[in-house]
C-alpha positions in Angstrom: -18.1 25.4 284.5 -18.3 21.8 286.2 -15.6 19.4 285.4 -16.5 16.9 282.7 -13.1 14.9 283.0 -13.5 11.1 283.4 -11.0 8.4 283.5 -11.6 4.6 281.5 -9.0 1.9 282.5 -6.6 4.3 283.9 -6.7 6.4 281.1 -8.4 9.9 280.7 -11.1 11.5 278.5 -12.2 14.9 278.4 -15.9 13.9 278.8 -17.5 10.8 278.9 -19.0 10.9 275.5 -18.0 7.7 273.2 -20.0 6.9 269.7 -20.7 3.3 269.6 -19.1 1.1 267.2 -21.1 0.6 264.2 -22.6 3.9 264.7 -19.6 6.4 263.5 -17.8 4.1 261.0 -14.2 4.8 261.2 -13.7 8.1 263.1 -12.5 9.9 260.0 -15.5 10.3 258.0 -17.0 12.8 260.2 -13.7 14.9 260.3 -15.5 17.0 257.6 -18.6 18.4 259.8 -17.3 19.0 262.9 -13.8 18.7 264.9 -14.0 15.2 266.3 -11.7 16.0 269.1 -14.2 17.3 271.2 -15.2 13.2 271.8 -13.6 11.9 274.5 -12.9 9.1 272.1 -14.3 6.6 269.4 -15.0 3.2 269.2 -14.2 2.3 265.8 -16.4 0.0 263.4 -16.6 -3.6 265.0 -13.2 -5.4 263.3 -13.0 -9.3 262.3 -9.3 -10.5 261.8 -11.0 -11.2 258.0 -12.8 -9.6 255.8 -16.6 -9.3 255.5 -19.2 -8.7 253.4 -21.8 -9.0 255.9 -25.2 -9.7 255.8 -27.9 -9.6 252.7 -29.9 -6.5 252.5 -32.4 -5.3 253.6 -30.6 -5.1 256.8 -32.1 -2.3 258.3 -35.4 -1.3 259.8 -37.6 1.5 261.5 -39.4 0.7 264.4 -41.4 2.9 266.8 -38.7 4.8 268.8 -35.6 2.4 267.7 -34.6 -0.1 265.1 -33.4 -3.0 263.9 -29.8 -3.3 262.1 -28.5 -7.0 261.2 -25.7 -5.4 259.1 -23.6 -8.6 260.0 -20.2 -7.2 261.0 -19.6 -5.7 257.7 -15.9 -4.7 257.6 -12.5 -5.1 255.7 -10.9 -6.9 257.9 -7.6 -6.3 260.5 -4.9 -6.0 258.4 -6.8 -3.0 256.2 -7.9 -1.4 259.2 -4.8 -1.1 260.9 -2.5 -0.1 257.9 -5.6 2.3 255.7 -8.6 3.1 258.2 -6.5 3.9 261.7 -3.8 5.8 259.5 -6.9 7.9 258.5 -8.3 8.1 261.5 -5.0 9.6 263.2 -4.9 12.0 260.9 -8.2 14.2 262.2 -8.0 12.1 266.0 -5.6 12.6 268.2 -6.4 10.9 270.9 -6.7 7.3 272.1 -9.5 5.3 270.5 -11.4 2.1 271.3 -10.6 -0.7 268.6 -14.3 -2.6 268.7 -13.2 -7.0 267.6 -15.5 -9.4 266.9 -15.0 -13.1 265.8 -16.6 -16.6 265.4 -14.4 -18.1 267.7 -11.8 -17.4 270.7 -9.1 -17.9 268.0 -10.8 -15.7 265.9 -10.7 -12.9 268.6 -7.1 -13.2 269.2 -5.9 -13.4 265.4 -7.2 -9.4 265.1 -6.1 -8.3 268.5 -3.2 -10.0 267.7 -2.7 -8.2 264.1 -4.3 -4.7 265.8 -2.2 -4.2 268.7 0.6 -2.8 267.5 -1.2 0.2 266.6 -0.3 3.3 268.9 -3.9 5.1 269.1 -5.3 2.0 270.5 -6.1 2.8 274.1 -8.9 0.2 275.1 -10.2 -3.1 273.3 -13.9 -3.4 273.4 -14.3 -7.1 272.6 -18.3 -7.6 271.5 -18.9 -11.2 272.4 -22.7 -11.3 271.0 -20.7 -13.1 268.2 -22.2 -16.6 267.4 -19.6 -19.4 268.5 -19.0 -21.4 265.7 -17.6 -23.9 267.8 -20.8 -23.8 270.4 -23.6 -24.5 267.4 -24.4 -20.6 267.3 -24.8 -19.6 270.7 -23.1 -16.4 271.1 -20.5 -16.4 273.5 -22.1 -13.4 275.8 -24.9 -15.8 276.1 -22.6 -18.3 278.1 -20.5 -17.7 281.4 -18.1 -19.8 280.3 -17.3 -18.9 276.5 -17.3 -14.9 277.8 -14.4 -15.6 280.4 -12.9 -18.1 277.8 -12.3 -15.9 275.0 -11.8 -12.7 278.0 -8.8 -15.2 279.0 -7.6 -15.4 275.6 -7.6 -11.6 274.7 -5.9 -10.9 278.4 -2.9 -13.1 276.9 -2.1 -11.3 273.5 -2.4 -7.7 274.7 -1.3 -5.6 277.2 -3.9 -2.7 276.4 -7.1 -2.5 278.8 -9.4 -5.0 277.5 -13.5 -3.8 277.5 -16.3 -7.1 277.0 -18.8 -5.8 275.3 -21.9 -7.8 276.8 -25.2 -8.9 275.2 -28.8 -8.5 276.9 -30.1 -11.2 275.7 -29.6 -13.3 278.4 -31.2 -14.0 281.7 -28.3 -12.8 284.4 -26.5 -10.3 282.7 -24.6 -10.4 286.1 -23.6 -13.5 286.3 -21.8 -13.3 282.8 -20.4 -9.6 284.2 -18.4 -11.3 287.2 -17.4 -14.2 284.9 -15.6 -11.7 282.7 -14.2 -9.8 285.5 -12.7 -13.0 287.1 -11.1 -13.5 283.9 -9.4 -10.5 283.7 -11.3 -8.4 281.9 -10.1 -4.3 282.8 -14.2 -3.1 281.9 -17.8 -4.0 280.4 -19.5 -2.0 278.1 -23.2 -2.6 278.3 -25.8 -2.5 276.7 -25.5 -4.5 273.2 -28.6 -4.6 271.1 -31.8 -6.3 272.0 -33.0 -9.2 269.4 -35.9 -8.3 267.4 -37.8 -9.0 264.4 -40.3 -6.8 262.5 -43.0 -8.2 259.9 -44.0 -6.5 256.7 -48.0 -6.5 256.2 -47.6 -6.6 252.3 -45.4 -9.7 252.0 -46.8 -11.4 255.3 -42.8 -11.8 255.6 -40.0 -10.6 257.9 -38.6 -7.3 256.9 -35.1 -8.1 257.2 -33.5 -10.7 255.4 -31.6 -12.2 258.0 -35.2 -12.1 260.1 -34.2 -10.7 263.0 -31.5 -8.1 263.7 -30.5 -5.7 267.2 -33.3 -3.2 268.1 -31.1 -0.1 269.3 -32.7 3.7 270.2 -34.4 5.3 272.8 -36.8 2.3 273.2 -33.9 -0.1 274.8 -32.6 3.0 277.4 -34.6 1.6 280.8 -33.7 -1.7 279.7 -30.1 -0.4 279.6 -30.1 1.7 282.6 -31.5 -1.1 284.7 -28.6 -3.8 283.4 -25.5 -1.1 283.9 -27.5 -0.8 287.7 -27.0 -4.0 288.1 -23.6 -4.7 287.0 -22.3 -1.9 289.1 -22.9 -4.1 292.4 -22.0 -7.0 291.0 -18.3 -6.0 289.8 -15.6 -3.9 290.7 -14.1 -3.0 287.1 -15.3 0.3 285.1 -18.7 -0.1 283.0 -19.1 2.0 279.5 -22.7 2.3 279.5 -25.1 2.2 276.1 -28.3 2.1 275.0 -31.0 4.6 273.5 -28.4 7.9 274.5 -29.2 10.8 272.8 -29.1 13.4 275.0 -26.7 15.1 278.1 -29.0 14.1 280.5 -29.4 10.5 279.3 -25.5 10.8 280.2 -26.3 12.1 283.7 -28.3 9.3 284.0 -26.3 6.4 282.6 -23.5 7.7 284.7 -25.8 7.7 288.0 -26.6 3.9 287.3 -22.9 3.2 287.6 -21.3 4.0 284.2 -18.2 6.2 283.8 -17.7 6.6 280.0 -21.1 6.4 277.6 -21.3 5.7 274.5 -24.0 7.1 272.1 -25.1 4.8 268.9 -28.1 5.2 267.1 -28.4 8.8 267.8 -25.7 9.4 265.5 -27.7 7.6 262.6 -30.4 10.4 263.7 -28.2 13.3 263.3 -24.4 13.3 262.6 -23.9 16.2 265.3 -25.4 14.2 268.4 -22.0 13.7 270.1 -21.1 16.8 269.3 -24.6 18.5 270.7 -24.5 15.9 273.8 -20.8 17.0 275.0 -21.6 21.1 274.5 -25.0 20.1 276.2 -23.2 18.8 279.1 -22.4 22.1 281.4 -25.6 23.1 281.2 -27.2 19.9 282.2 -24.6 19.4 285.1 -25.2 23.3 286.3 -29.0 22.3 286.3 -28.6 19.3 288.6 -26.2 20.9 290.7 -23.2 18.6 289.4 -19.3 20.1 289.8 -17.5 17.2 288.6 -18.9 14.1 286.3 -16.9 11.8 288.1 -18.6 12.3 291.6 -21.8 10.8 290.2 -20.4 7.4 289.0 -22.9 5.0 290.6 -24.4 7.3 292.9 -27.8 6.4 292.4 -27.0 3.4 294.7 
């Protein structure tokens, strides 16, 4: 059986198989339908220092292979994760998770990692910067060079764990804002976020979401993925988590060719609870068919 050992940040996983935040809500609720310690880990529910409600419903939508979420960063804030949902969570998973933050400001970054950190299963922080910058009008800060390596600076202060920018697609040089975080300090890049999007509803003549456009995630966003964790992986030196329309071992294979050495699966799980859990047991097979020994020898060798 080929070796499906990877190592993220110095630290090691059993396989390379992550869900995506937002995706697998707080680890613990899928305890009940399978033993969750097959993962090679979890990144948990995207975290704000306060509590949110989140956006107005509807906030979801089906689209031709994908869709479109604008959920809004629902969550109960820092202080409740770290003393109700990662208590749970350790519980069922015993092994180092990802702690997804988001905010509306660099401030707002540091106040959860700040109030987070303390918490022993923490192994990686995968900061999402597609956040809009309150101080910046909107614009989110993966948008901008300058506001990713500003608030990458300002996590690399308050914590001492690997720190993980999550980046956004939606801008023109996703490499340009890759080396920016790197020079801050940044220990990885998870790629891809969501692709903006907007669907219409015939009958109303209206959009379908209420906040009128929302992330398009799925199997329809993969090339676009694929081609972005390429491109990162000649522009920068640190580990990349690749994303983005995974739902299948050799979608793994593949990710992991274009320079990735963790992925993480997300909508897939929405699909079917077991699609981590069918990926990973898929993944001897699919490495015995393409004549792979060990996972880690195919990190960015389709360059």
């Amino acid at each position: 059986m080929g070796n499906t050992e990877v190592t993220l940040c110095g630290l090691r996983l059993d396989n390379p198989v992550i869900p995506a935040s937002g995706t697998f809500g707080y680890g613990y609720e899928f305890c009940e339908l399978y033993d969750i310690n097959i993962l090679g880990s979890i990144s948990v529910k995207g975290t704000t220092a306060e509590p949110r409600f989140g956006n107005p419903t509807p906030r979801i939508a089906e689209c031709a292979s994908g869709m479109l979420n604008s959920v809004g960063l629902q969550n109960p804030g820092a202080h409740k994760v770290l003393t109700e949902e990662l208590p749970r969570l350790r519980e069922c998973f015993h092994k180092p998770v990802m702690m997804n933050v988001s905010g509306f400001s660099a401030d707002g970054y540091v106040s959860a990692v700040e109030i987070l950190d303390a918490d022993p299963c923490i192994g990686w922080f995968e900061i999402n910067i597609s956040c809009p910058n309150v101080h910046g009008g909107g614009l989110a800060f993966g948008t901008s060079s300058e506001n990713a390596a500003k608030v990458t600076a300002a996590v690399k202060k308050v914590t001492k764990k690997p720190v993980i920018i999550k980046l956004s697609p939606n801008v023109t040089d996703i490499c340009e804002i890759a080396k920016a975080c790197e020079a801050a300090g940044a220990d990885g890049l998870s790629l891809i976020n969501t692709l903006l999007g907007m669907k219409i509803d015939l009958k109303s003549k209206k959009p379908l979401l209420a906040n009128k456009t929302g992330g398009l995630s799925g199997p329809a966003v993969k090339p676009v993925a694929v081609r972005m964790v390429y491109q990162v992986w000649e522009a920068v030196k640190i580990p990349i988590v690749g994303m983005g329309g995974v739902s299948s071992a050799e979608d793994v294979i593949e990710m992991m060719l274009a320079g990735a050495c963790a992925v993480e699966v997300g909508a897939a799980n929405l699909v079917s609870p077991f699609a981590c859990r069918d990926i990973i047991n898929g993944l001897p097979e699919a490495m015995e068919k393409y004549k792979i020994n060990n996972l880690t020898d195919i990190i960015g060798a389709a360059h």
